[in-house]
C-alpha positions as CSV (number, residue, x, y, z in Angstrom):
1,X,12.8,-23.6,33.8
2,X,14.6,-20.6,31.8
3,X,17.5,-21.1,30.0
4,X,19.5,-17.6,29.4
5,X,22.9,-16.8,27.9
6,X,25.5,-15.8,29.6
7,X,26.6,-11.7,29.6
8,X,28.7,-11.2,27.7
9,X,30.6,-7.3,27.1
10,X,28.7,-7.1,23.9
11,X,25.3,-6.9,25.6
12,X,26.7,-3.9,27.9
13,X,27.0,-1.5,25.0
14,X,24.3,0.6,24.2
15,X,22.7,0.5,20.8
16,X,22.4,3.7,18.6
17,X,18.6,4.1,18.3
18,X,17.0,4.7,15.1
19,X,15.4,8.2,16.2
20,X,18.8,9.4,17.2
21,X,19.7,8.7,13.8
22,X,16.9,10.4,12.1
23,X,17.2,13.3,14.5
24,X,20.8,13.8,13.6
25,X,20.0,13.8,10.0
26,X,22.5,10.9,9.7
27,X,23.5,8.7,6.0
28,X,21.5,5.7,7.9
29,X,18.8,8.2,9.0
30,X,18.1,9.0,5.5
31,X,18.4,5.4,4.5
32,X,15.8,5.0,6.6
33,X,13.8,7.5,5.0
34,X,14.1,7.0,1.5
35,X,13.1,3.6,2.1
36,X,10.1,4.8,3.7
37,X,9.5,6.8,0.9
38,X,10.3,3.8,-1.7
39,X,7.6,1.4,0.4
40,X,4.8,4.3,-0.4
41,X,6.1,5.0,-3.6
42,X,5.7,1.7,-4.5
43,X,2.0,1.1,-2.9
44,X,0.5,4.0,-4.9
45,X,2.2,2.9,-8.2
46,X,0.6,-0.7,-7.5
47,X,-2.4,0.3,-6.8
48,X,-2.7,2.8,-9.4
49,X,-1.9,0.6,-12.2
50,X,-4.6,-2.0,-10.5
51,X,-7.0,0.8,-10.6
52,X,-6.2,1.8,-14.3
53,X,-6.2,-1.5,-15.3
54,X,-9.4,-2.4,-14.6
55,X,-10.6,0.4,-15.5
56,X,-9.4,0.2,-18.9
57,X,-10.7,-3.5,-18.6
58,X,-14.3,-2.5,-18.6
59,X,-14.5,-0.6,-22.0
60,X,-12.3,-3.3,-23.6
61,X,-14.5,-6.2,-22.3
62,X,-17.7,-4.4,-23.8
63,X,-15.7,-4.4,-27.0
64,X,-14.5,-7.9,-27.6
65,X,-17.9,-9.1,-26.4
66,X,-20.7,-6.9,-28.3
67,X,-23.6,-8.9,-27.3
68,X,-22.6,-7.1,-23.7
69,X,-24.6,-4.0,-25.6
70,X,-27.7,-5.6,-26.1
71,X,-28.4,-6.4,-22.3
72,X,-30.4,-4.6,-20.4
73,X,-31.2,-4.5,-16.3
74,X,-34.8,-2.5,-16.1
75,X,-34.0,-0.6,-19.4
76,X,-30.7,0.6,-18.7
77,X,-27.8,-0.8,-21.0
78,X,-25.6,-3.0,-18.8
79,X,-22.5,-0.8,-20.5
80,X,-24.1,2.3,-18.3
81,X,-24.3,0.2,-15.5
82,X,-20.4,-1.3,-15.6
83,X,-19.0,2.1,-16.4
84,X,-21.3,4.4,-14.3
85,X,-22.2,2.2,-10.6
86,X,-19.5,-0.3,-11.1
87,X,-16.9,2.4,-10.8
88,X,-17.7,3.4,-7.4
89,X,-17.2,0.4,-5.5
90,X,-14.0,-0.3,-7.4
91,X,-12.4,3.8,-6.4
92,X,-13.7,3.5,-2.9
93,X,-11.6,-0.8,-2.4
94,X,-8.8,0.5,-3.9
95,X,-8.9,4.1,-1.7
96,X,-9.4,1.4,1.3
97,X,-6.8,-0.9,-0.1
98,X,-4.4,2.7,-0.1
99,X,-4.9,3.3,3.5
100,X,-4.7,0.7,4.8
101,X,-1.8,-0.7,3.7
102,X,0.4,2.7,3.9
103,X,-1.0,2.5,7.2
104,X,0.8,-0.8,7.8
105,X,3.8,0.8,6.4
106,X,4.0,4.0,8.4
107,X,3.6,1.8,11.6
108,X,6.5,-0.7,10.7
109,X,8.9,2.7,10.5
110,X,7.6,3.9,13.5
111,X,7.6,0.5,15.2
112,X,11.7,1.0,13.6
113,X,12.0,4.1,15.1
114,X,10.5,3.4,18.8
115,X,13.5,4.1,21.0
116,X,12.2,1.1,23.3
């Protein structure tokens, strides 16, 4: 069994798409836009400031704990290890991180913008 509203004039008028908005370089279409722009503006500030912080982490952790100095992992100081392989992996999460969630964000305006 389906249950349905009635029809009602309301649903017989047409809705003003999004993309006809943008297209016409309308006050809503570039609403839409500078949110867009906001949403990415906002990821890479996050995630740079994640990035940074860490990365400022690491020197300031081998200076409140100095016995950090005296380790060693087959003769190579542990400092040299934190700031020169454990940078990598942290650039190429947060690059990842980046992507994939602007991606998300692209796709939920275009998802907006879909005239269907």
């Amino acid at each position: 069994m389906r249950v349905t509203a009635p029809t009602t004039s309301s649903d017989s008028i047409t809705s003003y798409p999004v993309a006809r908005e943008l297209a016409e370089h309308s006050d809503v279409g570039e609403l839409f836009v500078r949110s867009l722009i906001r949403s990415q503006l906002r990821l890479a500030v996050v995630v740079a400031s994640g990035f940074l912080i860490i990365l400022v982490g690491i020197p300031v952790l081998i200076t409140v704990f100095p016995i950090i100095n005296t380790w060693t992992i087959a003769t190579v100081p542990v400092p040299w290890l934190l700031l020169g392989l454990g940078i990598y992996p942290l650039v190429i999460s947060c690059g990842a991180l980046y992507v994939r969630s602007a991606g998300r964000i692209e796709q939920r305006f275009r998802d907006l913008v879909d005239d269907r």
